[in-house]
C-alpha positions in Angstrom: -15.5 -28.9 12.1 -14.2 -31.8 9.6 -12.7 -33.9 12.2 -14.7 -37.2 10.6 -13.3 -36.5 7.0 -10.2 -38.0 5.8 -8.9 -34.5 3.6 -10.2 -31.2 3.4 -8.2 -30.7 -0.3 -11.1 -30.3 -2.5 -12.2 -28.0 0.1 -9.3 -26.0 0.2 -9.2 -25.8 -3.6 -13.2 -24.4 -4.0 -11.9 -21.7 -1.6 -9.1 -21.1 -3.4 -12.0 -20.8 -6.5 -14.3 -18.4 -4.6 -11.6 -15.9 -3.3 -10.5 -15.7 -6.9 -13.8 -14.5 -8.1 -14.5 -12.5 -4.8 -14.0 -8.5 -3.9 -12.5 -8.6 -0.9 -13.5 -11.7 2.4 -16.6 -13.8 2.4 -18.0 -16.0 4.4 -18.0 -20.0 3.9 -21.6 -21.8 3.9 -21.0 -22.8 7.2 -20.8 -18.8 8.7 -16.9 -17.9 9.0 -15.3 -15.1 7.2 -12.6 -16.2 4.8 -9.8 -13.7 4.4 -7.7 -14.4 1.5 -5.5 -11.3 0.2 -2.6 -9.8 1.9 -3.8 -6.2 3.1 -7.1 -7.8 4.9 -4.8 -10.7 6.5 -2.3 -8.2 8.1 -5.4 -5.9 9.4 -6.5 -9.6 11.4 -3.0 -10.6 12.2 -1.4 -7.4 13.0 -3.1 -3.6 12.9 -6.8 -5.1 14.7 -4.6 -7.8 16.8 -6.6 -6.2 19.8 -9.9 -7.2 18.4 -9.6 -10.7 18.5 -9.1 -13.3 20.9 -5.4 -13.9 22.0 -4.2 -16.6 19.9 -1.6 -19.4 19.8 -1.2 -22.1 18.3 2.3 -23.4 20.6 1.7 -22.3 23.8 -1.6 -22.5 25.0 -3.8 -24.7 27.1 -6.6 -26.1 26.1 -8.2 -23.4 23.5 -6.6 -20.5 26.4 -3.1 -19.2 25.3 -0.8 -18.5 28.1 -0.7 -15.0 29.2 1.7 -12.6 27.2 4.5 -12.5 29.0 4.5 -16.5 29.8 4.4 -16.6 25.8 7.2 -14.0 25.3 9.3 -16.3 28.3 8.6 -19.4 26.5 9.3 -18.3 22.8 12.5 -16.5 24.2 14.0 -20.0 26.2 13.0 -21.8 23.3 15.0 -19.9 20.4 17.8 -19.9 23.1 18.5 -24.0 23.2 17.8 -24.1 19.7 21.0 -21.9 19.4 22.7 -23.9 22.0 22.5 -26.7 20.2 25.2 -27.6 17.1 22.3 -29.4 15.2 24.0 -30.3 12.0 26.9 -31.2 13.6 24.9 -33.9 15.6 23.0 -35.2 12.4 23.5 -37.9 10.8 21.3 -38.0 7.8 22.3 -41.6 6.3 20.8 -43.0 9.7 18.0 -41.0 9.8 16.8 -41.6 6.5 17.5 -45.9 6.6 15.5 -45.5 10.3 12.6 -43.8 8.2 12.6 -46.4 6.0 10.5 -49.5 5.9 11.9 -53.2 5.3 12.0 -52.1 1.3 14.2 -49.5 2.0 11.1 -47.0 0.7 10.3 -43.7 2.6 6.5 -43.9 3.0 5.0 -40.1 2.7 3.1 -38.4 5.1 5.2 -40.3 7.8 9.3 -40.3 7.1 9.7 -36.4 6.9 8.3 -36.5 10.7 10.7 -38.8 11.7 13.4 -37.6 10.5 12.8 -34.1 11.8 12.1 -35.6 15.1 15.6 -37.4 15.0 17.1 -34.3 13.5 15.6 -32.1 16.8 16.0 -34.7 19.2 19.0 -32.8 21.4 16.5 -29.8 22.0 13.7 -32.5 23.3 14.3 -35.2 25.9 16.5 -37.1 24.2 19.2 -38.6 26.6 18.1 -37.1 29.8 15.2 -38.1 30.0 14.5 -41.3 28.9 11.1 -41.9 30.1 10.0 -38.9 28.7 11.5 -39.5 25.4 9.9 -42.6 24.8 6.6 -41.0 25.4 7.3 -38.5 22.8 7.9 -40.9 20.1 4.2 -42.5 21.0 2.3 -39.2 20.9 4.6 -38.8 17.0 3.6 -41.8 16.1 -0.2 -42.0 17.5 -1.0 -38.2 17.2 1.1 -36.2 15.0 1.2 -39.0 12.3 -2.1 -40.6 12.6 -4.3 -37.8 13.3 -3.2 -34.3 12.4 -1.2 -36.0 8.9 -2.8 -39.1 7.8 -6.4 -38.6 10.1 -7.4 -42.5 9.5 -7.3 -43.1 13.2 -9.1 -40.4 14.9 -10.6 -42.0 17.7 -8.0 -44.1 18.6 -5.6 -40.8 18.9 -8.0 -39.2 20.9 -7.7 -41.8 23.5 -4.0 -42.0 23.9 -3.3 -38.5 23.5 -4.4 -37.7 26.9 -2.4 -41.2 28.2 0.9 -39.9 26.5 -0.5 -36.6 28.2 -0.5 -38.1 31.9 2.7 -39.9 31.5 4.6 -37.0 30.3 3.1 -34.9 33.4 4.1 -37.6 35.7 7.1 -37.9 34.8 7.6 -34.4 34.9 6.2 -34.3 38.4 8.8 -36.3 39.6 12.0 -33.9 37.8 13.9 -31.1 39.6 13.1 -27.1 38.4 16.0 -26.8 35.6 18.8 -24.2 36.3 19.4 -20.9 34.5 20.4 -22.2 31.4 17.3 -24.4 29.5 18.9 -27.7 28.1 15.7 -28.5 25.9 11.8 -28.4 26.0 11.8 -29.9 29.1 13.7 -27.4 30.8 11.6 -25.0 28.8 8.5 -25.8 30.4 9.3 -27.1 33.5 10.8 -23.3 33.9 7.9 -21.1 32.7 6.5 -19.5 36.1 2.9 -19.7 37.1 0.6 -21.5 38.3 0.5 -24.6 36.0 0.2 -27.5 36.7 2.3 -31.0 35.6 -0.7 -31.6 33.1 -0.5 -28.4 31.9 3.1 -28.3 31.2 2.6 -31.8 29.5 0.3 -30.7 27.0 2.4 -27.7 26.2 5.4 -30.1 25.2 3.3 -31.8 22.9 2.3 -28.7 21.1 5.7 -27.6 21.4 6.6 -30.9 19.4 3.8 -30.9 17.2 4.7 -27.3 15.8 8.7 -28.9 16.1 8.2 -32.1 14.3 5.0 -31.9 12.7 5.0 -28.8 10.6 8.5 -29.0 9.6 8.4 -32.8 9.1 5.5 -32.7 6.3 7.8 -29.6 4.4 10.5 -31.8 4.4 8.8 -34.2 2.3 7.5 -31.3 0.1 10.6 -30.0 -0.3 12.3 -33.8 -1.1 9.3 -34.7 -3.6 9.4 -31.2 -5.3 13.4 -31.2 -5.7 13.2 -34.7 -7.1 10.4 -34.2 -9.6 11.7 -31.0 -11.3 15.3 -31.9 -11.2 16.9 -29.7 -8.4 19.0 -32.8 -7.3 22.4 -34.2 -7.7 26.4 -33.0 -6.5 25.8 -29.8 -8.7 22.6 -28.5 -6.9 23.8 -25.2 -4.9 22.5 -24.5 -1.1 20.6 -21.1 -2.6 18.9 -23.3 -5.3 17.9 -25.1 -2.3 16.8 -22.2 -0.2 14.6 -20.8 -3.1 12.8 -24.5 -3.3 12.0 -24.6 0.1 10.2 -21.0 -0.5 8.7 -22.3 -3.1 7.5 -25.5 -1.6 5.8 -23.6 1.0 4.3 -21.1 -1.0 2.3 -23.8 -3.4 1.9 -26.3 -0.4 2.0 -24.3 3.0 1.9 -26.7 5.7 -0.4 -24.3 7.9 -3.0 -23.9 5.1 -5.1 -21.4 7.8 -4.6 -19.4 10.5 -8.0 -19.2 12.6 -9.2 -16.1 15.0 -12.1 -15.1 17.3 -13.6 -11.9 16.8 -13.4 -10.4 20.7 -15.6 -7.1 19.4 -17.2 -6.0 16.5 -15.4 -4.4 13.8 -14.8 -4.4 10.1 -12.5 -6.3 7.8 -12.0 -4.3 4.3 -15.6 -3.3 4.7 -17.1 -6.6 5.2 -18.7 -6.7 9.2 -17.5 -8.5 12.1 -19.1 -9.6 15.0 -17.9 -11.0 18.4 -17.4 -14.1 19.0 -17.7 -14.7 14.9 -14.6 -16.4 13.0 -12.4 -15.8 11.0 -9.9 -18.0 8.7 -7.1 -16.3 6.6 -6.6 -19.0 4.3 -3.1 -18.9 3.3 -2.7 -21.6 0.9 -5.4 -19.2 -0.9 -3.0 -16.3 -0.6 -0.1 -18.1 -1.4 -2.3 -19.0 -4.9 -3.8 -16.1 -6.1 -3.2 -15.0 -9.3 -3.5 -11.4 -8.8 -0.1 -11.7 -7.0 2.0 -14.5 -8.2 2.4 -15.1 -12.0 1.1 -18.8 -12.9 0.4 -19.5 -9.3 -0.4 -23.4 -9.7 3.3 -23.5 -11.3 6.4 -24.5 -9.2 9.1 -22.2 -10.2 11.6 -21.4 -7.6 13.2 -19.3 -9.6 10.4 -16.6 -8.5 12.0 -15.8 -5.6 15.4 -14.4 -7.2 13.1 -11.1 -7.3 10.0 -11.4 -5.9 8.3 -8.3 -5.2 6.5 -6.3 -2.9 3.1 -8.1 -3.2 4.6 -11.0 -3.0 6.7 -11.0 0.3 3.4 -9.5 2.2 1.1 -12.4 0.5 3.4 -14.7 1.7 2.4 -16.1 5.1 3.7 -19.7 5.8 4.5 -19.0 9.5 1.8 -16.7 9.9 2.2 -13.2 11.3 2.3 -10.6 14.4 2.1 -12.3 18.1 0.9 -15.7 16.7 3.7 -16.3 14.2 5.7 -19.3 14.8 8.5 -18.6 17.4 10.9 -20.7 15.6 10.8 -19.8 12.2 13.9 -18.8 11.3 15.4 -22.4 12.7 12.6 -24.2 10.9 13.5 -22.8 7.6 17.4 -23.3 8.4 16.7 -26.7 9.1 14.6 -27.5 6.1 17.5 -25.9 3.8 20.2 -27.9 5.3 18.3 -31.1 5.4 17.1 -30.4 1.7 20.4 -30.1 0.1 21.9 -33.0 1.9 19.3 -35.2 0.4 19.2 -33.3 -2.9 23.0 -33.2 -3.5 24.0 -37.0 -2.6 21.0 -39.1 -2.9 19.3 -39.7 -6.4 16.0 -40.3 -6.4 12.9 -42.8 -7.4 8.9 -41.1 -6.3 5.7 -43.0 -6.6 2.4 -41.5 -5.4 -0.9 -43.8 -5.0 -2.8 -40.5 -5.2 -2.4 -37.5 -7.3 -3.8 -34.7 -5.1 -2.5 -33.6 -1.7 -3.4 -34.7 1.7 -4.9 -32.2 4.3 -5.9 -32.2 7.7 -4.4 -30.3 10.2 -1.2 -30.5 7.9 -1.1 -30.0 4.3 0.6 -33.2 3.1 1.9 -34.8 -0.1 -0.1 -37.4 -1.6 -0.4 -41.1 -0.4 3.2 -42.9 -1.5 6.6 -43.5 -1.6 10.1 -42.5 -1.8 12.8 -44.6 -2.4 16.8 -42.5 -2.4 20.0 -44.0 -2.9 23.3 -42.4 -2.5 25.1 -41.4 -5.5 28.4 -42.1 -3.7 30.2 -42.1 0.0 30.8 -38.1 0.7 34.3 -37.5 2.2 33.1 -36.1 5.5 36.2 -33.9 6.5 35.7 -31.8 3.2 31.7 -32.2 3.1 31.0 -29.9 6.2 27.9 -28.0 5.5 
């Protein structure tokens, strides 16, 4: 509905605004509901599931998810490479970070988190067995996931490679064996899903499957670094739990997903307020994740809330979403955020500079326009630096 404006921040913070002063959802100017507390967000996401149109974000074609049990299949091969895989043992994080560099040796934001993560992920992609196909996945990154869903200034010229990337990929699928029993990577993960789909339709579902993979992860990374920097949680001292509550943090204040969107299939009520089908409705989470009737100085980063955060709190706190739609891999998302984090934090010091003081949102919720520039504190001794 915004798809011609470069951020949607000051829009997301007059929503933020009205749900403060509100008594329960509302609807926007433009018609759809906004949902922004914790008890009408579950009743959307979880207890009225039924009433809305099935939803996912990651494996879906077109605006139609895959059926149920192709979703369940897909989420299920998918947590099972990522286990396969020894990630960290594969990562090198000095590489990564000069490769996401730029001639200056600075780490331009809203593009080098990406790029790491995608190096970071790159044995549960295509990576080395398929090369073709690899190469094609760095172009949609680059000329999709960077420039339109993160930085938006190249709309139109994303939306006509996208579905080039799209009919390279399903070529080159076309021309690949069915995988074995055991998945290698996303690949093998959706050349294996049964049904009738077709090589397009596989393509486009490894691209969502990178987009919610690189993308969403990428952009938190940078969060996390930026935060961790600014309010001091860096250097050989800082402790992986430190890092784990900054991480929280960073995606309560920012969450990358800022919304999760639904179709009303029937009508029905939301906390009172009435539904009708085919209406929408947008649980804003970066809304929840700032209210003030459940977090204490809400607009304050203070990781230390989350040594004891309470009830309220952990059901308010939605930066993966919830019920059938949540993210499949969240639990490897966070993991890999952590580990990432502290290696940076711990032997890299740090120098930020933002061209713009307020976030960056599109389809991801982004720091501001800058840089990042890290240099290592000292050469870690590998053999006793296993993490």
């Amino acid at each position: 509905m915004f798809l011609d404006r470069q951020s949607l921040w000051h829009h997301l913070r007059r929503w933020e605004n009205l749900a403060a002063d509100a008594d329960g959802p509302f609807r926007l100017r433009f018609g759809t509901l906004f949902v922004a507390d914790a008890d009408a967000a579950r009743e959307v996401l979880v207890d009225s599931a039924d009433k809305y149109l099935p939803q996912s974000g990651f494996f879906r074609i077109g605006p139609t998810p895959l059926s149920r049990t192709l979703r369940a299949e897909a989420s299920r091969e998918l947590l099972t490479i990522l286990t396969r895989h020894d990630l960290r043992a594969s990562f090198d994080i000095d590489s990564a970070l000069r490769e996401a560099g730029d001639s200056r040796g600075r780490l331009r934001n809203q593009r080098w988190g990406v790029r790491v993560i995608r190096r970071y992920f790159a044995p549960v992609m295509a990576h080395r067995r398929h090369r073709e196909i690899n190469s094609l996945i760095d172009a949609y990154v680059t000329s999709s996931i960077i420039a339109d869903d993160i930085v938006g200034h190249a709309v139109r010229r994303s939306h006509r490679s996208v579905p080039v990337i799209r009919a390279g990929i399903a070529e080159q699928l076309e021309r690949l064996p069915a995988p074995g029993a055991d998945a290698q990577d996303l690949v093998d993960v959706v050349l294996g899903l049964h049904g009738e789909l077709s090589p397009a339709d596989r393509a486009q579902l490894l691209q969502r499957l990178v987009l919610s993979t690189v993308g969403f992860t990428g952009v938190t990374l940078e969060w996390v670094v930026l935060l961790g920097l600014r309010h001091g949680y860096n250097g050989p001292s800082v402790r992986p739990e430190q890092v784990r509550s900054l991480v929280k943090e960073a995606l309560r204040l920012y969450p990358t997903a800022w919304r999760l969107a639904r179709v009303a299939a029937a009508d029905h009520e939301i906390a009172g307020v009435p539904v009708h089908e085919g209406e929408h409705v947008l649980i804003g989470t970066h809304a929840l994740h700032r209210s003030a009737a459940v977090w204490d100085e809400p607009l304050d980063f203070r990781p230390t809330r989350w040594e004891k955060p309470t009830d309220d709190q952990r059901r308010s706190y939605l930066p993966f979403g919830k019920g059938e739609g949540m993210c499949p891999a969240n639990g490897f998302a966070a993991k890999a955020l952590e580990h990432l984090g502290h290696l940076v934090l711990r032997d890299y010091r740090g120098e930020v500079r933002l061209r713009r003081r307020k976030p960056h949102a599109r389809t991801l919720l982004a720091p501001p326009a800058g840089w990042t520039r890290l240099t290592r504190e000292s050469q870690p001794d590998r053999r006793n630096r296993q993490d």
